[in-house]
C-alpha positions as CSV (number, residue, x, y, z in Angstrom):
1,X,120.2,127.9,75.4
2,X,117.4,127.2,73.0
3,X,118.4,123.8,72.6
4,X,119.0,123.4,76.2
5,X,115.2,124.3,76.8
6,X,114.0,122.3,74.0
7,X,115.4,119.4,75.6
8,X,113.9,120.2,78.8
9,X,110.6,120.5,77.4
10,X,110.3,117.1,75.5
11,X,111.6,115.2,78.5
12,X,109.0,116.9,80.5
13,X,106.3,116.0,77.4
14,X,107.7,112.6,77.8
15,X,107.2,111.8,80.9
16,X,104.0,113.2,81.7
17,X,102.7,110.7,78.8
18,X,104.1,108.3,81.0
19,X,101.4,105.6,81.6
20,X,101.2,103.8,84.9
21,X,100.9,99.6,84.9
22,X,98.3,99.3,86.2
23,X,96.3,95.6,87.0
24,X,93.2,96.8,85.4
25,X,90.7,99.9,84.2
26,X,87.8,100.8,85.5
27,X,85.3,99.8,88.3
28,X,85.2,97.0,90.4
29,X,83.1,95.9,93.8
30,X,84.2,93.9,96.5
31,X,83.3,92.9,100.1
32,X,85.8,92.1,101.8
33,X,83.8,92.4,105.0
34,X,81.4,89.6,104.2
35,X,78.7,91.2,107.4
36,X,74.7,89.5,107.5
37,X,71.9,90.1,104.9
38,X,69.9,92.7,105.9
39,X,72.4,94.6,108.4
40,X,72.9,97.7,105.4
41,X,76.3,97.0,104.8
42,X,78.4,99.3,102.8
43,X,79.0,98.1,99.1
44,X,82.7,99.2,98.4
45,X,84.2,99.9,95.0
46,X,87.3,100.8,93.6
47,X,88.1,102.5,90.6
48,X,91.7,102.2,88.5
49,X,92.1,105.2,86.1
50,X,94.3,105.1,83.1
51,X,97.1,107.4,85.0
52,X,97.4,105.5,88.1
53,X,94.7,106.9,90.5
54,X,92.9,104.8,92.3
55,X,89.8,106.0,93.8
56,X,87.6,103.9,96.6
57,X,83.7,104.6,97.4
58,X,81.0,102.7,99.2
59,X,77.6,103.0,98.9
60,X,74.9,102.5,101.7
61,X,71.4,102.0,101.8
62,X,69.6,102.6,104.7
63,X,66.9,100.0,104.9
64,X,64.5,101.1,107.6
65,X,64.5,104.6,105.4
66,X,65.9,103.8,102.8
67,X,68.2,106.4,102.9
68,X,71.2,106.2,100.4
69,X,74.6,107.0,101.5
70,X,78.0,107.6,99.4
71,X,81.4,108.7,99.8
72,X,84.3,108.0,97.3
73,X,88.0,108.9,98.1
74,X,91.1,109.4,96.0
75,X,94.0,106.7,97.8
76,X,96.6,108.5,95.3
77,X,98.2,106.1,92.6
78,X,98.5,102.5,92.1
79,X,101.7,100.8,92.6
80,X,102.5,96.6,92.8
81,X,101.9,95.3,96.4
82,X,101.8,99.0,97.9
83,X,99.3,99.4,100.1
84,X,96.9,101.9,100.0
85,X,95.3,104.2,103.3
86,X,91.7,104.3,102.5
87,X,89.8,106.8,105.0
88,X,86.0,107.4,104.8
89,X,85.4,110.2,106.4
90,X,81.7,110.2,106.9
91,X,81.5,106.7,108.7
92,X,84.9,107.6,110.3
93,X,86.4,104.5,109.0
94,X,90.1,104.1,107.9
95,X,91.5,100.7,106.6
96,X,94.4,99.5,104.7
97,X,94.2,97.0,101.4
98,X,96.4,96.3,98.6
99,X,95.2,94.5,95.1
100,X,95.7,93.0,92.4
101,X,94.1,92.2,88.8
102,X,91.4,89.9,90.3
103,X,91.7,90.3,94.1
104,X,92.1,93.2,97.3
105,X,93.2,92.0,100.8
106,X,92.6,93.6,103.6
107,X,96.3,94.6,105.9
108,X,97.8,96.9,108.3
109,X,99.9,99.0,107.7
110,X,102.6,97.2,106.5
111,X,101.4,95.2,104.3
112,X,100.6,92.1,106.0
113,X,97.0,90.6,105.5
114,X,94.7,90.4,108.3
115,X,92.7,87.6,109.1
116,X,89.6,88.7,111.5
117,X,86.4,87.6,112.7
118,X,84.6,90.3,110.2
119,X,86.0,88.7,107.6
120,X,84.0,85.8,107.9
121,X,80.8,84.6,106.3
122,X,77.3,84.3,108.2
123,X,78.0,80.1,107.1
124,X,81.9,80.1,108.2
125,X,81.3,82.3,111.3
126,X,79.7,78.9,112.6
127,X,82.7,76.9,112.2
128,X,85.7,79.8,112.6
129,X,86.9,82.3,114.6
130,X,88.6,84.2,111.7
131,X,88.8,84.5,108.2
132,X,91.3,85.8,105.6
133,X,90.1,89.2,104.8
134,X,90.4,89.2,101.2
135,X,87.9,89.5,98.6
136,X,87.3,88.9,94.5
137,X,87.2,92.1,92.5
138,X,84.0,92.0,90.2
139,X,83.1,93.8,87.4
């Protein structure tokens, strides 16, 4: 029975030691929604933790008060192509994006990228009607 636990034990020990591939470490920005200078747009961040978690934030300055604003959410663990729910409950905003080592895309719920007029730059907005919303991670 001793061994029996013993075994139990170091599995457990194992596994929990267990490290999660993950694309990347640490903090990234991105802006997927490209919006106009000077409208306050959110600046969004993710951030990859060793174990897998994957947390996403934004932060806001208000510029007639100049006012700042933050959130940050836990979107649970990081997995190849899975897409991730992130909800913001201060702005009531809920999207869906999955990424990579050097690049998030906005989707619905099943994975499939959008492509929407938000996504668009003040320049392309002038000569589309929608953009792929996708956007380069940066350091």
């Amino acid at each position: 029975m001793k061994k029996f636990f013993s075994i139990m034990i170091l599995c457990i020990s194992i596994l929990s030691f267990a490290q999660v591939k993950v694309p990347f470490t640490g903090y990234r920005s991105f802006d997927i929604m490209e919006g106009y200078s000077g409208t306050g747009t959110p600046h969004y961040y993710l951030d990859v933790k060793k174990n897998g978690d994957v947390f996403f934030g934004y932060v806001q300055v208000n510029q007639a008060n100049g006012k700042e604003t933050t959130e940050e959410i836990n979107a649970g663990k990081y997995g190849a192509n899975k897409v991730m729910k992130v909800h913001f409950k201060k702005f009531g905003e809920t999207f869906f994006v999955k990424f990579d080592k050097n690049k998030i895309f906005m989707t619905d719920e099943k994975g499939n990228i959008q492509n929407l007029e938000g996504c668009c730059s003040s320049s392309e907005s002038m000569d589309k009607e929608t953009c792929t919303c996708e956007s380069g991670l940066y350091e």
